[in-house]
Backbone as a printed PyTorch tensor [residue, N CA C, xyz], in Angstrom:
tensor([[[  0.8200,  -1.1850,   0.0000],
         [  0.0000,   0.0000,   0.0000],
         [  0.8720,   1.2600,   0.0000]],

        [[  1.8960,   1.5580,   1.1730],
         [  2.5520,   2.1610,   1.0650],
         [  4.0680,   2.0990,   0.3720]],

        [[  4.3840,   2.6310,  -0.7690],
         [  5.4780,   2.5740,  -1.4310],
         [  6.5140,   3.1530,  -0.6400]],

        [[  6.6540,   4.2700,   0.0260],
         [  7.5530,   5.3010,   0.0780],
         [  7.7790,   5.0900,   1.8320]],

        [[  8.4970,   4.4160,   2.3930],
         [  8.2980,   4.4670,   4.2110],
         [  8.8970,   5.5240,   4.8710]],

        [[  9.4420,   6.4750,   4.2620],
         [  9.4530,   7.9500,   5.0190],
         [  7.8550,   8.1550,   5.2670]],

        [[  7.4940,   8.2130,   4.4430],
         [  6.1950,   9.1330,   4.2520],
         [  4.9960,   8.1460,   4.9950]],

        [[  5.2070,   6.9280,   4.9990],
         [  4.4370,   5.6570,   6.0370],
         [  4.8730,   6.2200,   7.7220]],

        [[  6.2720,   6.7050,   7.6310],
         [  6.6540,   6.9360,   9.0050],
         [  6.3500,   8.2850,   9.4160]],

        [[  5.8330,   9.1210,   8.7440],
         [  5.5040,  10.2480,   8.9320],
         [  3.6500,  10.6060,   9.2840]],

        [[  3.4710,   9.8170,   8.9980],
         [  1.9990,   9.3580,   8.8330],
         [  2.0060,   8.6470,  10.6390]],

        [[  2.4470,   7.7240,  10.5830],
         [  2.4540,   7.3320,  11.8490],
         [  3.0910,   8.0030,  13.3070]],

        [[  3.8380,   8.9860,  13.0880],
         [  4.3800,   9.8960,  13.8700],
         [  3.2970,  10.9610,  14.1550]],

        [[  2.7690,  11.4360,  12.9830],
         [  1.5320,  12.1780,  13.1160],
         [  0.2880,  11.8110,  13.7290]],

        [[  0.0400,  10.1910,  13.5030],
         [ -0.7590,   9.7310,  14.2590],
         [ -0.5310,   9.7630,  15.8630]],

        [[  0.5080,   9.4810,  16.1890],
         [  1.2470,   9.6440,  17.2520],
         [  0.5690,  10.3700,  18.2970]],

        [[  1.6420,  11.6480,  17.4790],
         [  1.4680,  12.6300,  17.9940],
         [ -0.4120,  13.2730,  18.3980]],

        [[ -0.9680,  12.8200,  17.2230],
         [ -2.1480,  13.4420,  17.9780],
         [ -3.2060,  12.4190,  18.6670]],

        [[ -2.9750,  11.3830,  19.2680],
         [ -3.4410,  10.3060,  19.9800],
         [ -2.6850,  10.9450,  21.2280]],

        [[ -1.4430,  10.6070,  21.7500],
         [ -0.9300,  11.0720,  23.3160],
         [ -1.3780,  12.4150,  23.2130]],

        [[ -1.4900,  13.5550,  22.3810],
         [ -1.8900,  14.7810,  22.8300],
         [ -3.3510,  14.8830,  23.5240]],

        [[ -3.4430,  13.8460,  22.5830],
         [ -5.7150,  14.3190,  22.6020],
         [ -5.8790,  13.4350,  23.8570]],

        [[ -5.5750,  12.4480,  23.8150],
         [ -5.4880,  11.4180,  25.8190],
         [ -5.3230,  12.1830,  26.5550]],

        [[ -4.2170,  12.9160,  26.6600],
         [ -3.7280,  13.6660,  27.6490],
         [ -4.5850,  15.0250,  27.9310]],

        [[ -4.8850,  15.2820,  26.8390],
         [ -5.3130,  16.9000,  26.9420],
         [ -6.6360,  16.9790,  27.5690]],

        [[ -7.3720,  15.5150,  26.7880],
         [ -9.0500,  15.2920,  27.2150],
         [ -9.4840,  14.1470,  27.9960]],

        [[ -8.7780,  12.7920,  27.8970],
         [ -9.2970,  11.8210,  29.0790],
         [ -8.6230,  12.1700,  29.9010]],

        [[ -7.5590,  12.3110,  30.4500],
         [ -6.6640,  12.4950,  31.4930],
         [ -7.0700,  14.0020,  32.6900]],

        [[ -8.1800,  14.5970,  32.0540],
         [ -8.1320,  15.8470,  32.7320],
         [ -9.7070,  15.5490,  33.7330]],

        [[ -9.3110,  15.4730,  35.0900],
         [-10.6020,  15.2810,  36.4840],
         [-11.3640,  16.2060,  35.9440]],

        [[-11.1980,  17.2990,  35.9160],
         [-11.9420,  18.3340,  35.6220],
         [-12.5680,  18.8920,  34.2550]],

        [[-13.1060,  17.6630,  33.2920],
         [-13.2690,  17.7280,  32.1620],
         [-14.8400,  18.4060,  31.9040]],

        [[-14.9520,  19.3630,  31.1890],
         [-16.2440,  19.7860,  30.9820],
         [-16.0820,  20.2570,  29.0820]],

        [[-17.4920,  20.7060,  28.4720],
         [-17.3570,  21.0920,  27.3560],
         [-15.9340,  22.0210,  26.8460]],

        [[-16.7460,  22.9220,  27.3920],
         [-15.0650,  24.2800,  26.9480],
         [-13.9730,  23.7160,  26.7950]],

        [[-13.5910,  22.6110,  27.9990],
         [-11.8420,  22.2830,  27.6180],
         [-11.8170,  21.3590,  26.5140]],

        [[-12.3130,  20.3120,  26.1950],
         [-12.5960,  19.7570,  25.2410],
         [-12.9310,  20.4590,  24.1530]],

        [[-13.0800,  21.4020,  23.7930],
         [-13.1710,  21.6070,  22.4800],
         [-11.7850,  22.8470,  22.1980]],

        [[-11.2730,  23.0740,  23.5780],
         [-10.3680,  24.1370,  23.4180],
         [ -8.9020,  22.8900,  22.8710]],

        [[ -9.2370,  21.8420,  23.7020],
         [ -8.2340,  20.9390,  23.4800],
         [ -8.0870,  20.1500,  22.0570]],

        [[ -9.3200,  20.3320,  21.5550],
         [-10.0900,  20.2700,  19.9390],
         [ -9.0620,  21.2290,  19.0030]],

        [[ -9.0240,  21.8500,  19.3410],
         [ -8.7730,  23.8870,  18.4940],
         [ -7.0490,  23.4740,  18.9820]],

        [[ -6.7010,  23.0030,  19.8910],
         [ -5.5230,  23.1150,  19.8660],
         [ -4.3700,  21.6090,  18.9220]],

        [[ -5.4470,  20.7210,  19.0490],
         [ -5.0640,  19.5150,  18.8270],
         [ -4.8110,  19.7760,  17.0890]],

        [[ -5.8840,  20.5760,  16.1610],
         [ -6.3150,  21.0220,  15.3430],
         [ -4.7980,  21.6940,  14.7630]],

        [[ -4.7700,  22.6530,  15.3070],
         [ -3.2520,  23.2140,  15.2460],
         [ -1.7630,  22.8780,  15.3440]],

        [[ -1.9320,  22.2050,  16.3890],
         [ -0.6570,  20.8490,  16.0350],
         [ -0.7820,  20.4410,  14.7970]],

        [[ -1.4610,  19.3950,  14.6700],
         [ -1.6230,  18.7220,  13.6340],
         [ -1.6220,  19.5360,  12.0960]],

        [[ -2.0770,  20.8450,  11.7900],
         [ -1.3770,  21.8990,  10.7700],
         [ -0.0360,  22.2080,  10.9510]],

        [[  0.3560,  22.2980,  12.0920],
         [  1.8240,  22.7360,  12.1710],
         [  2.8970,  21.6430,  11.7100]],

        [[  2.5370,  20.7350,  12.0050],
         [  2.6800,  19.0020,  11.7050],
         [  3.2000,  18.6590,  10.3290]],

        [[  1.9040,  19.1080,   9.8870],
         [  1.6900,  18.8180,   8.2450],
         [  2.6240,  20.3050,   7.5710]],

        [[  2.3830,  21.1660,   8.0160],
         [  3.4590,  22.0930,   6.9860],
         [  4.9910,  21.5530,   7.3390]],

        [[  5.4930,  21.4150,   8.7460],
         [  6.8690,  20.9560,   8.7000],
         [  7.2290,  19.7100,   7.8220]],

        [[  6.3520,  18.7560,   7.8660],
         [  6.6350,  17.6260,   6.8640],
         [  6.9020,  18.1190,   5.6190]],

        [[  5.6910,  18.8780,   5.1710],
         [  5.4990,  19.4470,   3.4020],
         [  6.6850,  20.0360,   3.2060]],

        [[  7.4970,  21.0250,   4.4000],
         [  8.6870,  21.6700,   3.8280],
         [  9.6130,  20.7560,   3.7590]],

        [[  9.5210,  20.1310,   4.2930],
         [ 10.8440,  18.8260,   4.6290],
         [ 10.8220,  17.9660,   2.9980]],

        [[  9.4720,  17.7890,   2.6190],
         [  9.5160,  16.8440,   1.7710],
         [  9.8320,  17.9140,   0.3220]],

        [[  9.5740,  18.5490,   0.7080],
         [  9.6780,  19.5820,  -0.8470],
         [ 11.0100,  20.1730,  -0.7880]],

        [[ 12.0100,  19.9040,   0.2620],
         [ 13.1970,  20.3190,   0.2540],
         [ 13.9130,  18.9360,  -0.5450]],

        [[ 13.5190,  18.4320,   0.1220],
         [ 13.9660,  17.2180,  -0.1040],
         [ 13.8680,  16.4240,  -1.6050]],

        [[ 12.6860,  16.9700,  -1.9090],
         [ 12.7360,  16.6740,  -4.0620],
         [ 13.7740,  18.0930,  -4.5890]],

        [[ 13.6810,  19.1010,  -4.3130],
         [ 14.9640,  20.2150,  -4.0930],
         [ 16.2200,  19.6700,  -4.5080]],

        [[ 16.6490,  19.4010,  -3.2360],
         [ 17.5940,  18.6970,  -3.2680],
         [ 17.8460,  17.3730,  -4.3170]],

        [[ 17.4220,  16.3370,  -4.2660],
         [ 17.0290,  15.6720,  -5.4120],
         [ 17.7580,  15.8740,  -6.6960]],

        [[ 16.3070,  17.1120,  -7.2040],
         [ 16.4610,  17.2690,  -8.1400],
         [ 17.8610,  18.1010,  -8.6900]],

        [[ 18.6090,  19.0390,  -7.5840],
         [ 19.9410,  19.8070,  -8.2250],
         [ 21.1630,  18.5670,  -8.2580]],

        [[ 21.1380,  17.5350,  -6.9190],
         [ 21.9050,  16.5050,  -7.7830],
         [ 22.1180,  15.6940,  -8.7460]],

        [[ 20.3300,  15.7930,  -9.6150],
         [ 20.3980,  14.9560, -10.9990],
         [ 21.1040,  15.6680, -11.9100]],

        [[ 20.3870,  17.4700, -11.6760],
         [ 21.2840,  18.0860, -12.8360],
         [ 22.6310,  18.4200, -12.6980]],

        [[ 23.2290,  18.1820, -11.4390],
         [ 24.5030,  17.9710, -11.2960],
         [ 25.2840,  17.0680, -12.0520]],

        [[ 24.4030,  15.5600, -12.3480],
         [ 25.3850,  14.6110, -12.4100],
         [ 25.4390,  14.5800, -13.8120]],

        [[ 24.3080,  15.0400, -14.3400],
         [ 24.3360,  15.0710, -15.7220],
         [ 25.2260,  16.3640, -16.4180]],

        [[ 25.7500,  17.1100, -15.8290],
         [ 26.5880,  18.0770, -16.2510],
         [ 27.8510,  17.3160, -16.3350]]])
């Protein structure tokens, strides 16, 4: 299914990451009512964008890169 296992491992890091956040942020809290839960929603939300752009730059550096060593080698 998955060809590429950076991008399998990145996927699963992301999953990760927002499973222990969202446990922590929302079952783990005695004092759980609406508001925090959805604040923990809005924040979980935001990770997970911040997440996804660091990957996207990473991966688009990374065909970048790539690509100036093909036209390197072919020079």
């Amino acid at each position: 299914m998955f060809k590429n296992k950076k991008l399998l491992i990145s996927y699963i890091i992301i999953v990760i990451i927002f499973s222990v956040t969202f446990a922590i942020g929302v079952f783990d809290n005695p004092n759980f009512n609406l508001h925090d839960f959805c604040m923990n929603l809005a924040s979980e939300f935001l990770g997970l964008l911040l997440t996804i752009t660091v990957i996207e730059i990473y991966i688009n550096a990374r065909k970048e890169h790539r690509e100036a060593n093909k036209t390197e080698k072919s020079k």
